[in-house]
N, C-alpha and C positions, 0 to 999 in steps of 0.2 A: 410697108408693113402695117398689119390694121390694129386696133388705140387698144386690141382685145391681144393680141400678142405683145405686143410693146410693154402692155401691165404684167403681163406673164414673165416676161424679161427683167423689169425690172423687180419684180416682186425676188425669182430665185436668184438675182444678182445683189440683192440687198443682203441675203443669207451666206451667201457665199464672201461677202466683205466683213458680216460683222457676227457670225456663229458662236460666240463667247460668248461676246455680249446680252444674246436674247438669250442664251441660256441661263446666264444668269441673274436678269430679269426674270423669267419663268422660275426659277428656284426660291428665289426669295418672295415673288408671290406665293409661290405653293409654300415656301416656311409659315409667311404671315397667315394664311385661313388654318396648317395645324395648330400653329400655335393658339388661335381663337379658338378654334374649338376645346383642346386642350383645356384653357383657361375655364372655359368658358364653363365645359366639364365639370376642375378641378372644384370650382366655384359652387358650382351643382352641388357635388357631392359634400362639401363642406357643411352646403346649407341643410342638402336632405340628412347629414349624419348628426346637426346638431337639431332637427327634426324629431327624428326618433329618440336621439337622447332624450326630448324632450318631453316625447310623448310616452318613454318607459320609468323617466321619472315620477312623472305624473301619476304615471298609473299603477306603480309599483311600489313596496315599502323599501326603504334606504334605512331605517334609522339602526340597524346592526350600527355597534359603534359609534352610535351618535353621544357625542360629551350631553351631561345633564345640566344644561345651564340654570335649573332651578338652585344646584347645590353649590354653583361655579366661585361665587360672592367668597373668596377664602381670604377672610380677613380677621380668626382667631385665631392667638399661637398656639401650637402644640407641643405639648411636655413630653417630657423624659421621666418614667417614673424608675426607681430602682426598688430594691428589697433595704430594709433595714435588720439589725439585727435581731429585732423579734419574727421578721419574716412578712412584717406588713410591707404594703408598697407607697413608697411617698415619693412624692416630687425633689428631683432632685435638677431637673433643668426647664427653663422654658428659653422654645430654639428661638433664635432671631436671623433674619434673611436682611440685609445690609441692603439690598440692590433691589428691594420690589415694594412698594404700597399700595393696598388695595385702596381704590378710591369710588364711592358709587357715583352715578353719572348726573345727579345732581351737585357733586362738588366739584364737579370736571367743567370750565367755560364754554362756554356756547361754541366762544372762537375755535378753541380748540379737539371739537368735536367738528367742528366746520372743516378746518383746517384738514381731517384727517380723512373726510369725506370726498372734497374736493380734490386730493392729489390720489386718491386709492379705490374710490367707487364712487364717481360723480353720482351715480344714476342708483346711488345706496337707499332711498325710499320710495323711488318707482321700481324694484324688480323684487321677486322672492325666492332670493338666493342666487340665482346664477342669472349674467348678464347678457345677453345671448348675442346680444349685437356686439359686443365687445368679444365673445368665444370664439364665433366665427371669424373676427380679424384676425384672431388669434391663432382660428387653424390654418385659415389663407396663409400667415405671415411664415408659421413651421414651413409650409411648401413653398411657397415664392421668394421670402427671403426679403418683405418688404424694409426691413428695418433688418440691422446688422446685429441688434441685440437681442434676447427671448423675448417677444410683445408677450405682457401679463394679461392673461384674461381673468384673471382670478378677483370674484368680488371679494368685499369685507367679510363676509358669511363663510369661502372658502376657506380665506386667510385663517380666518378662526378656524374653524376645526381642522387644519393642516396646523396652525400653532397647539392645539389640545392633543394631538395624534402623532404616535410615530412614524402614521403612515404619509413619508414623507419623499418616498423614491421617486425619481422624473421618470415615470413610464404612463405609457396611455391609458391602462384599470387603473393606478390611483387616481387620475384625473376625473374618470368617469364615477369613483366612489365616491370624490369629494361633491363632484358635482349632487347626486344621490343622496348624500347627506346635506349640503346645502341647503337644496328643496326642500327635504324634511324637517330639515329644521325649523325654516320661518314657514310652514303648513302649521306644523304639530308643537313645535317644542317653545321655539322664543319669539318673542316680540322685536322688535326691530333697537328697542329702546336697551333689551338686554345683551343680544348682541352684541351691539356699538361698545355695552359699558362694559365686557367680558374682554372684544378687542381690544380698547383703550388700556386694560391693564394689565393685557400680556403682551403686547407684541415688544419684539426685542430692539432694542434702543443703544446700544452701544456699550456695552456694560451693566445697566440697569434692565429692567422692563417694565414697562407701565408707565405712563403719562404722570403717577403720581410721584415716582422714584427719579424720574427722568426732569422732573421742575427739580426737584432737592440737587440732583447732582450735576446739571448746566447750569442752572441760574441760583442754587440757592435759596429758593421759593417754596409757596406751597403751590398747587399744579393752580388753585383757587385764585391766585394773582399773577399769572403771566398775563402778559401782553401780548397782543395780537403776533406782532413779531417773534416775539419766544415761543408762540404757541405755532407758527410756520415751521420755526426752527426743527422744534423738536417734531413736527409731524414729517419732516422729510428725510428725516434720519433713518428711518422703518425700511426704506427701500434698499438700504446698504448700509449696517451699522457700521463700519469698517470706514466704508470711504466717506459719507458724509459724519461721523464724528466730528465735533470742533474743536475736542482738544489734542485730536489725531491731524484732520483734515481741513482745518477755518476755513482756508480759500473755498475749497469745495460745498461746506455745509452752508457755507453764505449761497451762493450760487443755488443751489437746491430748494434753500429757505426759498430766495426771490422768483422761482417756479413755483411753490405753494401758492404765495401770495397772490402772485399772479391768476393762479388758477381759484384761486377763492372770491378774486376781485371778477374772474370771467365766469365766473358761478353765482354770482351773485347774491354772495355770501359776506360781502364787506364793499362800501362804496368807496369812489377814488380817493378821498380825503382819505379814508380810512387805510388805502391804498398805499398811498405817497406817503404819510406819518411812518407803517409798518415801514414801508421798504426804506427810510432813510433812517431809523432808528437804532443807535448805537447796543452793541451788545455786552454785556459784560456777564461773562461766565464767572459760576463761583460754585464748590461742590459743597456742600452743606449735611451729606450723608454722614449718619452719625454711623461711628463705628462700633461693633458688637462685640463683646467679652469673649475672649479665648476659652476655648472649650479640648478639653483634652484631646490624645488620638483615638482613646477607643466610641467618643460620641461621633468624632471626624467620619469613623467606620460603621456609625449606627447611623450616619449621614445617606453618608452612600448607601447601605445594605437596604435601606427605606426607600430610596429613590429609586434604584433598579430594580428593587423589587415591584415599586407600582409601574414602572416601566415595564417589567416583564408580564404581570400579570393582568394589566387593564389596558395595556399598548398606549399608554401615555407619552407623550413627548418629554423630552426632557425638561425643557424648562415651566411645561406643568406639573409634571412630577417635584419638582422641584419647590414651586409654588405650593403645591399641595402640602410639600414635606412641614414650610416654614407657615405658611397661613394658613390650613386646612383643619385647625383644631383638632391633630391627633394626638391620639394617645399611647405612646410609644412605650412598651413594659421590658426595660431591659436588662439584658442577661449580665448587668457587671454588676462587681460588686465594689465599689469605691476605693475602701480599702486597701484592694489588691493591686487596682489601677494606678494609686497612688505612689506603692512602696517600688516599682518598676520603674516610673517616673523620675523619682527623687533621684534612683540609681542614675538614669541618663543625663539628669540634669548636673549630676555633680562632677566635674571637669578632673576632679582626681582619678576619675575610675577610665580615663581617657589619656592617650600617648602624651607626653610633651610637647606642647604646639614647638614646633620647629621655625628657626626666625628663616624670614624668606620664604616661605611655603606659601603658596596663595590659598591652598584650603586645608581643610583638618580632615582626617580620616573620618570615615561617617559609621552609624551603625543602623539596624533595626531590629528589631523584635517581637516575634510574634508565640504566647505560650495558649494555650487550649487545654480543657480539660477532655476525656476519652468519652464524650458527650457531642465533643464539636464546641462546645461553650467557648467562647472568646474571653480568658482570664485576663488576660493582659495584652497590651502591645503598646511599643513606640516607635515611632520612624524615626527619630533623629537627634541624636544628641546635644545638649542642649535647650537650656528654655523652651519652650515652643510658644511662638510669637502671633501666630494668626491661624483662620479656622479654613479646613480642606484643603491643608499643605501637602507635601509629597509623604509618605508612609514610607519607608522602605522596607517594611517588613511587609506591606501591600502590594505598592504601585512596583518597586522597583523588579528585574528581570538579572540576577547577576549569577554565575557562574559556581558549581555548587563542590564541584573536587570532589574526592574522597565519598564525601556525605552521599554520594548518588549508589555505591557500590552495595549498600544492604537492602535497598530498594530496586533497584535495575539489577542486580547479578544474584548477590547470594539468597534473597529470601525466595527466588522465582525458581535457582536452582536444588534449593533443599526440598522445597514442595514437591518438584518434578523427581527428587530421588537419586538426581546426577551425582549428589557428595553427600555427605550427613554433617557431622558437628565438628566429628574425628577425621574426615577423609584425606590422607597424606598428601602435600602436591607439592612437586617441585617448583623450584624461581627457576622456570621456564620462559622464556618469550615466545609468544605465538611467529607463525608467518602469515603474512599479509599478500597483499597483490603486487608481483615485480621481486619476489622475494625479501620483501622488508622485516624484519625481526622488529619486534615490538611486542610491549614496550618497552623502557626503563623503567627501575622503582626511583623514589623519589631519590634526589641526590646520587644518583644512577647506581646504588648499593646493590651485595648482590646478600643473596642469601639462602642457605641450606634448602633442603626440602623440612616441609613443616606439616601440620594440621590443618584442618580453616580455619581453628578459634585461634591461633598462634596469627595465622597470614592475615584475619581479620583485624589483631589485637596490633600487630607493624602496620598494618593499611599497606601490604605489598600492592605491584600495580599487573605484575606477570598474574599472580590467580586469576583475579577474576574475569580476567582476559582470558587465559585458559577455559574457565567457564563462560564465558560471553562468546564462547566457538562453541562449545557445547551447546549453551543454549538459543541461543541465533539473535541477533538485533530484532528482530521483528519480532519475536515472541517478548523479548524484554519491552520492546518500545508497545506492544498491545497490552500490559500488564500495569505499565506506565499510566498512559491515557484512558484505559479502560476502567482498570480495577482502583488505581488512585487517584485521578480525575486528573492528570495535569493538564494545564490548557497551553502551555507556553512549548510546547515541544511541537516539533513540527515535519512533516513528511517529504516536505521540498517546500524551498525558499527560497527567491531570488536577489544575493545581494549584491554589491557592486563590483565586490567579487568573484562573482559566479553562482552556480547553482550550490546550497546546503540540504542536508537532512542531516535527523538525527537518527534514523534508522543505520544505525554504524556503531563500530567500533569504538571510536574514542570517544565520543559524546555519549557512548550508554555506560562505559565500564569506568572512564575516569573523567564526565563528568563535565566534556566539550564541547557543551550543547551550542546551538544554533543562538538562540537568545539568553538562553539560560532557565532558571525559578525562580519563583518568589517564598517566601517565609512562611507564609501562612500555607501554602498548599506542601513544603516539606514536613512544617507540623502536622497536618493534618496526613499525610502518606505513613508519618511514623507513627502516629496512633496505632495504626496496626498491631505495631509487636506488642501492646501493652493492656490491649483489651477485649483480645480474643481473635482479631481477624479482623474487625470491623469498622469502616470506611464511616464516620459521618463530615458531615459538609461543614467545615465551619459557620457558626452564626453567633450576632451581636444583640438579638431579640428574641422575647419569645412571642411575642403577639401587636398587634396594632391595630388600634382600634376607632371609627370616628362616629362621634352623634350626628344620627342625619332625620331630621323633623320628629324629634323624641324619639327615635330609635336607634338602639349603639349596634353598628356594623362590626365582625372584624374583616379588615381589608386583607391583613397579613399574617400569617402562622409561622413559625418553626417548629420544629421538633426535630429529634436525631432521628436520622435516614438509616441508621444500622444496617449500611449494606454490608454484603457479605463480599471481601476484596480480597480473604489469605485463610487459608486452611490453618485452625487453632492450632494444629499440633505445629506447623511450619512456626505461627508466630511465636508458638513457646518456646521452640528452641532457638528464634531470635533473638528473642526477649534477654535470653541465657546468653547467647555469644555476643552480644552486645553489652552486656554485664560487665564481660570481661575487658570490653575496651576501656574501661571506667574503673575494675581494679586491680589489672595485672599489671605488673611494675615497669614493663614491658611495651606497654599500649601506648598510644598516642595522646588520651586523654585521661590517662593514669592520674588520679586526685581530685575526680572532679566527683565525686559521689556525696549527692544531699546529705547532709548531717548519715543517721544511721539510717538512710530508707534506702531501699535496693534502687538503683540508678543505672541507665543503658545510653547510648548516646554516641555516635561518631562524629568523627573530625574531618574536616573537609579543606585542604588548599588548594588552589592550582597552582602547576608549573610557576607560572611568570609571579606570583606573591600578589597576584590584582584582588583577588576575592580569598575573605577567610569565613568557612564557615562552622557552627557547631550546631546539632538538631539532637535533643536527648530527654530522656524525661524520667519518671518519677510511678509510684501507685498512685499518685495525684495528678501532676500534668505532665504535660510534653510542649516541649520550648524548641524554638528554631532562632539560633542568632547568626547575622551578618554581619560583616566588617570590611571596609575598603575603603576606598576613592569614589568619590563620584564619578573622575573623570576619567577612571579607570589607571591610575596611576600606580604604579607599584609601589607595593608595601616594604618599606624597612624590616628588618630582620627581627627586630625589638618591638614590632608591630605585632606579628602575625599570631600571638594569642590570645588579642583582645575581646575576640568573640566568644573564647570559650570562659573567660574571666567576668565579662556582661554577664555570659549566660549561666554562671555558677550561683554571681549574686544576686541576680533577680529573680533563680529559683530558690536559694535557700532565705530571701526575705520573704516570699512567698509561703514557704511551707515554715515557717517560725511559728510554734506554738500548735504542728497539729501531730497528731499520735502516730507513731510507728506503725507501718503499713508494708505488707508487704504484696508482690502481684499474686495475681488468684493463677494456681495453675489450672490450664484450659485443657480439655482434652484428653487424648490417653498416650500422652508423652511417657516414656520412663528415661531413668537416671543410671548410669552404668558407667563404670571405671573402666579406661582402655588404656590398650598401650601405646605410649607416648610414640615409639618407635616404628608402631603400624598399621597405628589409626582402628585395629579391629579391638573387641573386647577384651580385657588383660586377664590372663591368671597369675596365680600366686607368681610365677616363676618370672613374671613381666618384672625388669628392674627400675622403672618409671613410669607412673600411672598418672591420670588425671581423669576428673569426672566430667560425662559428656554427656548430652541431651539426646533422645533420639525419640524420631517418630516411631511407632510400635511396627509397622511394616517397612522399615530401612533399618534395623538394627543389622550393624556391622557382625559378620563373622567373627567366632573366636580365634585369638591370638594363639599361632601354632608356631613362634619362633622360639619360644624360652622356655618350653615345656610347662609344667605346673598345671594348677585344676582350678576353674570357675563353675558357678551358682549360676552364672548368665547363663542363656542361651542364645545365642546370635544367630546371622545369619540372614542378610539381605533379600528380598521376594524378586525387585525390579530394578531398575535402571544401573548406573554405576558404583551405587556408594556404599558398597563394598571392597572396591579397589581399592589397593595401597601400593606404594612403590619403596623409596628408599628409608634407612632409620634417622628422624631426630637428633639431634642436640642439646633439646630443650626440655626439661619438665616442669609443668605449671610454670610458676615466676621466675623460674631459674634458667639462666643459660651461659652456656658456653663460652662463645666470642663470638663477636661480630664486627664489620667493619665498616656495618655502613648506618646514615645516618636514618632516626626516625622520619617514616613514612608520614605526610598529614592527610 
């Protein structure tokens, strides 16, 4: 055989023995050259895309949204002016901010301007603004995953205006915006020196922020005498307030500290001596932060309404906003009146006007309150019974979301159904239960009573539960629930919600008619829904100011305005005859909230329980204001039986301390409502021969038919255009405050 066959043999015998093998040699060579190119690619494009970021930076204006670090330095307090009773405006607070001092960057240590350079933008006076070799590790690291945590590419200069902005979402445009402002910034706006001293005093610290709040509340100091070591400390804390705190995390923020250090000794920014001293240097924490005067709940609420207001309106971040509120030298013109916030106060603070602590109870029943005048004006409010001990505590007539009973039923059922023409004032209806899906009958009235057929102003005055159930079929949960969020604003209602229970809405049944919402309301938006009935129709927003104002280089800006929004949410005639049947809840003998009516001013108001006794609520008002009071558990715990009127008792005495000393008033009739006596027995207009009458409200085109059961003769002219509220069905029992018998117990 010749050496030219022999190779040929063994060549296709080698294949034949090891065919796996070379395949997959062959394979993972062919992996290894995609993968390089690949990379190699990836790499590419990384670089050509922070290229061009670079080159549309450059060439293009960023500064939309760029913070004014000329005006940044917010280191005057800002006051609280109110009215006096000549109607001049005097000072009546200047705010203080516990957690922040502004420091300029000449009293700030070298070290720890060092310090903060060295673990966050080494390269913070060679670039302008973005660091471009640290960006692109940064994008590599997003695709390959060099490091298991988010690599920062972010310099000092992004930090900052991601700290001044709320534009703060992890998506790829804000990266690219901040970078755009970045650049413009150190081109156009700041010097490197202002910067540094704008970051040193906002970035967040663990509680504090600012380099100078941050010496006062670890060591005790002023930021002007730390030592190199506390000055590590506190610069490492920035990257994870949470985990490296040391009065949360010591183990950790030591650890972190001696990475600073390190990196300042490898920066060359402290030599080894200087090195070895810091990193063996005992620490001793101490919080030195003085504490600031307690300020009532309604500046708590001018707290906030300033904050998210410059949040909403200059897209501030919060804890500049924040800053701005305490150090920004504003001038805050606010809509209380002392006085009034005061006699609300006393009421909550004084412990008689609250249950019996029960021995063994680990908490007391809570309340809150919020009253407004038909302006939107915030007269009064408090969250919580009891002294109040410290500033931006919980509100419950604000923060809190609790469950509203009863109180929901003239807002969600009857004021959407009289407008609509379904029923009028007088419209007869039986204590019916609807059907449900599966054939369910629902619901019960309260204490499962049962009761005749009635009026509306009779079924409104029991708070039955069958009406307006009845009408929440007639009128549909979605038309109630758009009426709701549209016309009243409510924000807490919801269309679908995912709990651990399952899917919720409150487009339904019992959370529109009796009041089983998903989350629930708060106080302040019930007040503000029942404005409505008391001043024509019209929705305004509550507010705690009326302007805000700051000097910026001799010239006074206003930042912020209010005024009442006078939208238009209910048809005046619909709200007068609210105004009316809600009257009656407050003086027919009959009602739920029978006795609650201000000294001699006409007074309207529902009462609100749920089933289980967890929430009690009362929301009512006056030709002066309208109050929304709460009462429960915090923890949701159920109410004792000797409990469940405390809301409406809060809310009797801190409207009639309010209205002490002002002149009988009565509401303006709106509209072209008229006034006509019907019969009791048929809900249409009464003649002489009707044997019980009562006077009824009606819109001019729903006036009921004349009464044709008892013969005699009327002046009225009846006689409905549209929808059903002309119908009637069976007779009463009842006339005005008079009745019959019954056997079941008051509805709340």
């Amino acid at each position: 055989m010749s050496r030219i066959q022999s190779a040929k043999s063994a060549f296709f015998n080698f294949f034949k023995k090891k065919p796996a093998r070379i395949a997959v040699k062959i394979l993972k060579t062919g992996m290894k050259i995609l993968l390089t190119v690949f990379l190699i690619g990836a790499i590419t494009a990384s670089i050509v895309s922070c290229v061009v970021v670079a080159y549309v930076v450059t060439n293009f204006d960023g500064s939309e949204g760029l913070p004014d670090l000329e005006n940044i330095n917010l280191n005057q307090s800002s006051i609280i002016y109110v009215k006096n009773s000549k109607g001049e405006w005097v000072e009546e607070q200047r705010v203080q901010g516990a957690n922040s001092i502004w420091k300029d960057l000449s009293e700030i240590p070298v070290h720890m301007q060092h310090a903060v350079v060295a673990i966050e933008d080494k390269r913070f006076y060679d670039h302008y603004g973005v660091d471009w070799k640290r960006t692109v590790y940064a994008v590599a690291n997003l695709v390959f995953r060099f490091h298991d945590n988010e690599f920062g590419g972010s310099t000092i200069t992004q930090q900052l205006i991601k700290n001044l902005t709320s534009d703060n979402v992890k998506l790829i445009s804000r990266k690219v915006r901040e970078i755009f402002r970045a650049v413009k910034m150190e081109r156009k706006h700041a010097s490197k020196d202002q910067i540094l001293e704008a970051y040193l005093n906002i970035l967040p610290l663990g509680g504090v922020s600012g380099v100078g709040a941050a010496a006062n509340y670890f060591f005790g100091k002023e930021v002007s005498d730390l030592t190199i070591a506390e000055c590590a400390l506190i610069a490492g804390i920035t990257q994870n307030p949470s985990k490296y705190n040391p009065y949360q995390n010591p183990d950790n923020a030591i650890r972190r500290q001696r990475i600073v250090l390190y990196e300042m000794y490898n920066n060359g920014f402290i030599n080894a001596e200087e090195y070895k001293q810091a990193y063996n240097e005992e620490l001793i924490f101490k919080n030195s932060m003085k504490t600031v005067g307690v300020q009532d709940y309604y500046n708590d609420l001018i707290t906030e309404d300033v904050i998210n207001g410059l949040m909403e309106t200059y897209g501030y971040s919060q804890e500049y906003a924040e800053r701005m509120f305490y150090y920004g030298g504003l001038k805050i013109y606010s809509a209380k009146v002392p006085e009034q916030q005061r006699k609300v106060s006393e009421i909550f603070e004084n412990d008689k006007n609250f249950p019996t602590k029960i021995k063994g109870d680990k908490q007391d029943p809570q309340s809150g309150i919020m009253i407004i005048d038909y302006t939107g004006r915030v007269v009064a409010t408090v969250g919580g019974r009891g002294e109040k001990t410290a500033n931006r505590v919980l509100n419950r007539a604000v923060d809190s979301t609790r469950q509203p009973g009863s109180s929901i039923k003239p807002i969600a059922v009857y004021a959407p159904a009289i407008d609509l023409g379904l029923v009028t004032y007088s419209t007869i209806m039986p204590d019916k239960k609807i059907t449900l899906k599966n054939n369910v009958k629902w619901p019960n009235n309260y204490n499962k009573a049962r009761y005749w057929d009635m009026p509306i102003e009779e079924a409104i005055q029991r708070s039955l539960n069958t009406v307006p159930a009845q009408l929440m079929e007639m009128l549909t949960p979605q038309r109630s629930f758009d009426f709701l969020t549209n016309n009243l604003h409510f924000s807490t209602l919801v269309k679908s919600a995912r709990l651990k229970d399952g899917i919720h809405t409150d487009i339904d049944y019992s959370p529109l008619t009796l009041g089983g919402l998903t989350y629930g309301v708060k106080c302040i938006e019930m007040a503000a829904a029942y404005q409505v009935f008391g001043n024509g129709g019209f929705y305004n927003k509550p507010y705690t100011f009326y302007y805000v104002e700051q000097e910026k280089n001799g010239v006074t800006e206003v930042l912020l305005q209010n005024q009442p929004t006078n939208q238009f949410a209910l048809n005046e005639d619909t709200a007068y005859v609210m105004n009316r049947l809600l009257q009656r809840v407050i003086n027919a003998k009959v009602a739920t909230a029978y006795g609650l009516q201000i000294g001699s001013l006409e007074t309207f108001g529902k009462t609100g329980t749920t089933d289980d006794n967890k929430d009690v609520y009362f929301v009512g008002g006056t030709p002066y204001y309208v109050g929304a009071c709460w009462f429960g558990y915090d923890d949701n715990k159920e109410l004792r039986s000797n409990q469940t009127s405390y809301a409406k008792s809060l809310w009797k005495k801190s409207m009639t301390a309010l209205h002490a000393g002002l002149p009988k008033k009565t509401f303006d009739k709106k509209g072209n409502t008229v006034e006509l006596e019907y019969c009791y027995a048929t809900g249409k207009i009464a003649t002489s021969g009707c044997p019980k009458k009562a006077v009824g409200v009606y819109k001019p085109e729903f006036v009921p038919d004349v009464c044709t059961a008892h013969g005699g003769t009327t002046s009225a002219t009846g006689g409905s255009t549209t929808g059903t509220a002309g119908t009637t069905t069976a007779a009463a029992t009842t006339t005005g405050d008079t009745t019959t018998t019954t056997t079941g117990a008051v509805n709340e």
